[in-house]
C-alpha distance (Angstrom), angle and dihedral (degrees) to the residues before:
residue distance angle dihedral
X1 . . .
X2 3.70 . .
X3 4.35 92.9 .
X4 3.77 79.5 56.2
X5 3.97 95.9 54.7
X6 3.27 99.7 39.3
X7 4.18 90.7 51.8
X8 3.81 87.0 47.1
X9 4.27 84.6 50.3
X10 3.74 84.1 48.8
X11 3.61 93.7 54.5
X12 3.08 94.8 42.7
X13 3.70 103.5 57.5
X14 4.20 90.1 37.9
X15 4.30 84.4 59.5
X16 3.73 91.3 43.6
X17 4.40 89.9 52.8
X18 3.47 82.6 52.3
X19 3.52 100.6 50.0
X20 3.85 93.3 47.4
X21 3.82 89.1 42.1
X22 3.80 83.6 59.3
X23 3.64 100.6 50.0
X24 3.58 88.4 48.5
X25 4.20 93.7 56.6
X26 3.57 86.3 40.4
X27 3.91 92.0 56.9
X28 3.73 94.8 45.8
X29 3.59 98.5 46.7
X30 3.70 94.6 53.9
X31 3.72 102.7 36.6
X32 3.63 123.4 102.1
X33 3.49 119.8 -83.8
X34 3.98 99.1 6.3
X35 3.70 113.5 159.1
X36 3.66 125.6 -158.1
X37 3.55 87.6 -108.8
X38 3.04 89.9 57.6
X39 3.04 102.9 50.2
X40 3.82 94.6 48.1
X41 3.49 86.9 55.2
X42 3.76 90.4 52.5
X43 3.47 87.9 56.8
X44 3.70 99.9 43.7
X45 3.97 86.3 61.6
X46 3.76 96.5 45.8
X47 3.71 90.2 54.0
X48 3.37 96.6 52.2
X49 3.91 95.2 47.4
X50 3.73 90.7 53.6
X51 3.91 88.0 45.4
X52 3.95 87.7 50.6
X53 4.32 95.8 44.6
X54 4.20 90.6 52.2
X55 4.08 86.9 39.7
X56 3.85 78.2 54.9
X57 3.41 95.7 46.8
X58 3.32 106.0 46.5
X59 3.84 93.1 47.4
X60 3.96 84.4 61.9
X61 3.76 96.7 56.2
């Protein structure tokens, strides 16, 4: 029962990075004045936070 939670918590906070990794593209790509750099550097950051939360995550279980 508990291996089952904690892969559903898992889960759940991989599919929430994504989501917020999403919004965050989505903002920069339609704001004013966004470059590609920009937004590759946008990017760059928001893949490394998601890498660092399921680092985090997985170090806990």
């Amino acid at each position: 029962m508990t291996k089952k939670t904690m892969t559903v918590t898992k889960a759940i906070g991989a599919i929430m990075a994504v989501g917020g990794t999403a919004a965050m593209l989505g903002t920069a790509m339609t704001g004013k004045g966004s470059t590609k750099k920009q937004v590759k550097k946008t990017a760059d950051k928001a893949v490394k936070t998601i890498n660092g939360i399921i680092d985090g995550i997985q170090s806990i279980m």
